[in-house]
C-alpha positions as CSV (number, residue, x, y, z in Angstrom):
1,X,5.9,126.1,103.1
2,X,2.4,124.4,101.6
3,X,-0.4,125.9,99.9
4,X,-3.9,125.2,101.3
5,X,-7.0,125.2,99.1
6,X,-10.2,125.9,101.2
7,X,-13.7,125.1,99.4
8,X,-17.2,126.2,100.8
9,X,-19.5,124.0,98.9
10,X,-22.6,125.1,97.0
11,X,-24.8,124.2,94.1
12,X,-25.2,128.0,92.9
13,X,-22.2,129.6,94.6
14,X,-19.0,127.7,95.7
15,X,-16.3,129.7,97.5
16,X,-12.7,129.0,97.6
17,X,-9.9,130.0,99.3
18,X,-6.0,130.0,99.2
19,X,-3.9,130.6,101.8
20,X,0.2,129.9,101.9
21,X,1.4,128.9,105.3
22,X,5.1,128.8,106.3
23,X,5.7,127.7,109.9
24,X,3.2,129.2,112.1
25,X,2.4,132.6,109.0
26,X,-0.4,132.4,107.1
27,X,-0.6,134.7,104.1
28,X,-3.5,135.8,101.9
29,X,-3.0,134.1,98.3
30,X,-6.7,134.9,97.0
31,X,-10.6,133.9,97.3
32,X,-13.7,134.1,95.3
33,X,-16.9,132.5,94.5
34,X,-17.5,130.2,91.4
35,X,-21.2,131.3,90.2
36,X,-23.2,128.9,88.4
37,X,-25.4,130.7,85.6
38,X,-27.7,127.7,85.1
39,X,-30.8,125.7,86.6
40,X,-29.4,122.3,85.2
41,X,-27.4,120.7,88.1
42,X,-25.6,118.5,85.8
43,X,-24.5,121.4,84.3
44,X,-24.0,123.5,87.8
45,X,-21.5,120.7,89.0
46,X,-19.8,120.6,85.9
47,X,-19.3,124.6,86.0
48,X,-17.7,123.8,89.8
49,X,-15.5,120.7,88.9
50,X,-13.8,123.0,86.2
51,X,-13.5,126.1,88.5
52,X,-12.2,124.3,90.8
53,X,-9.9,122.8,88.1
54,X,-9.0,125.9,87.0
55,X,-8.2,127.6,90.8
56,X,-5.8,123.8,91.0
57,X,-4.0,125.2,87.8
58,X,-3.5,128.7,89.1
59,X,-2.5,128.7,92.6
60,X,-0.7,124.8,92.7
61,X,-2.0,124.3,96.3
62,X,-0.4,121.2,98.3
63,X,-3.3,120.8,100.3
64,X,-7.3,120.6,99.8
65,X,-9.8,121.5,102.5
66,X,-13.3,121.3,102.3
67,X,-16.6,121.5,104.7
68,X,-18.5,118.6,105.8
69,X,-22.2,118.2,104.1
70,X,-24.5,119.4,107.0
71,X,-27.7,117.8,107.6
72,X,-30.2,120.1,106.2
73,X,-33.9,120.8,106.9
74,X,-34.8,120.6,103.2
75,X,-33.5,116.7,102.2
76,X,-33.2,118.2,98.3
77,X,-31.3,120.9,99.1
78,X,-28.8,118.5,101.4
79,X,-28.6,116.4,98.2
80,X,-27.4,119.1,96.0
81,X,-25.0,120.5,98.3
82,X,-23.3,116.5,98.7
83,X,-23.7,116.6,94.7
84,X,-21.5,120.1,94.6
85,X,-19.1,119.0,97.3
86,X,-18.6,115.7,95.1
87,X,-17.6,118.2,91.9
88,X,-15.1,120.1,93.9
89,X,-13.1,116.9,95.9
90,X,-13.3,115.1,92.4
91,X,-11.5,118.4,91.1
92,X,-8.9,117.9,94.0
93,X,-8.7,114.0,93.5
94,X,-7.8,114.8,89.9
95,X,-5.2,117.1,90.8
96,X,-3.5,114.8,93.1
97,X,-4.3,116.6,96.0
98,X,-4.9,115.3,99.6
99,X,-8.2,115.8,100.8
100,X,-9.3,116.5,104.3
101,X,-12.8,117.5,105.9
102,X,-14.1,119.7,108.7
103,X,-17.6,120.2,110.3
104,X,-18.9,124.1,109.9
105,X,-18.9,123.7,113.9
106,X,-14.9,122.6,113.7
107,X,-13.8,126.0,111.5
108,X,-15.8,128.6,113.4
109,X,-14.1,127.3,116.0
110,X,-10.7,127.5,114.5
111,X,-11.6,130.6,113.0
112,X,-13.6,132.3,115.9
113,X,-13.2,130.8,118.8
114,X,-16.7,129.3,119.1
115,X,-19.0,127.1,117.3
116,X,-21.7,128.8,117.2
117,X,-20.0,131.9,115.4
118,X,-22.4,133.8,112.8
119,X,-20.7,134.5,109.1
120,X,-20.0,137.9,110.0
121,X,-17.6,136.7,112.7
122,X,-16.4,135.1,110.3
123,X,-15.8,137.5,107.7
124,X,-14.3,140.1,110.6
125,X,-11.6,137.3,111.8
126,X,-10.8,136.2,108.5
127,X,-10.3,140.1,107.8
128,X,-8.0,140.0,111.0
129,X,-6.1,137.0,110.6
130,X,-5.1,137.5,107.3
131,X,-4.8,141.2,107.6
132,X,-7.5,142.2,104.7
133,X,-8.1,145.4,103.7
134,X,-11.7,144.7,103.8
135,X,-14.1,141.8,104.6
136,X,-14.3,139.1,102.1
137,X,-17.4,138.3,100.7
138,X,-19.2,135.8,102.9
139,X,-18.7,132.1,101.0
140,X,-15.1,133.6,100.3
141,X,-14.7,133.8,104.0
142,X,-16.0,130.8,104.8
143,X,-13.5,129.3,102.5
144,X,-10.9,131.1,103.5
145,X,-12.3,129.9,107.3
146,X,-11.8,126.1,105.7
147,X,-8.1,126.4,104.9
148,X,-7.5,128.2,108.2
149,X,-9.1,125.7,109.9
150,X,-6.9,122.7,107.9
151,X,-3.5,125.1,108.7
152,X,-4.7,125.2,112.5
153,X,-5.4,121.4,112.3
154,X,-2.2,120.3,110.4
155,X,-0.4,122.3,113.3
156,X,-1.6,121.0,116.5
157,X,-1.1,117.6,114.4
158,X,2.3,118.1,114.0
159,X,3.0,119.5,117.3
160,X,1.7,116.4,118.8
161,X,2.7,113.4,116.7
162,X,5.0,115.0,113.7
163,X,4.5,115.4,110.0
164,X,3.8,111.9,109.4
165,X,0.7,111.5,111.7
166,X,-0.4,115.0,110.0
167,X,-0.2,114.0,106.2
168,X,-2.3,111.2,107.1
169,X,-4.9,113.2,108.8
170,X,-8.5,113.4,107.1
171,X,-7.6,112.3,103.5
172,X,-9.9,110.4,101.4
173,X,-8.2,106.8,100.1
């Protein structure tokens, strides 16, 4: 049984996700969106280093996932979403946690079945594969989409090469 943090990166609104998986179950832990009230990035990626800190302290996940940096059309923008990214993995780092990475084309794939998926497939799988009331809110689904896409990863890893070759898989050293 492992927990699995999933984190959807941003420099105003940073989604996270917890799932617990044992065996081949995933269950709905919780999601959410840290919000960052201010237009002083230092300041924004301090206010997501300690929310994710805080969701670390909460849920005690064994496991960190978080989306690749995309190559955007705005170079500033790309810049501030590698800054927030950097906020949240040190956040995981801290807590000890591995930390793996997946492209946005990898978990709608997981997730939906294609990579060229639009969030509201997204939301609507999440909704089904969890077995939500309702659809999360979009960066809350795309987080949740992360840590599916880690739980999906971690088991066609261990299917093919065991536990070992899957705690090795896409962590930061």
């Amino acid at each position: 049984m492992s927990i699995i943090l999933g984190v959807d990166p941003g420099s105003r609104i940073t989604g996270y996700g917890v799932i617990q998986c044992n065996g081949r179950h995933q269950t709905y832990l919780g999601s959410g969106c840290i919000r960052t009230a201010s237009d002083d990035l230092p300041y924004r990626l301090k206010q997501i280093f300690d929310g994710i800190s805080e969701i670390i302290r909460q849920y005690q996940p064994d496991e960190f996932a978080i989306e690749r940096v995309f190559m955007a059309k705005n170079a500033d923008s790309a810049l501030k979403l590698g800054q927030a990214r950097g906020a949240a993995i040190v956040a995981a780092t801290n807590g000890e946690l591995p930390v793996a990475e997946y492209s946005a084309t990898q978990i709608k794939s997981a997730v939906v079945g294609t990579g060229k998926a639009q969030k509201t497939q997204v939301q609507h799988m999440v909704q089904q594969i969890l077995k939500l009331p309702a659809a999360p809110q979009a960066d809350a689904a795309d987080a949740l989409g992360v840590a599916i896409c880690h739980f999906h990863t971690m088991q066609s890893l261990i299917a093919m090469g065991g536990r070992a070759n899957a705690r090795t898989y896409g962590r930061y050293r």
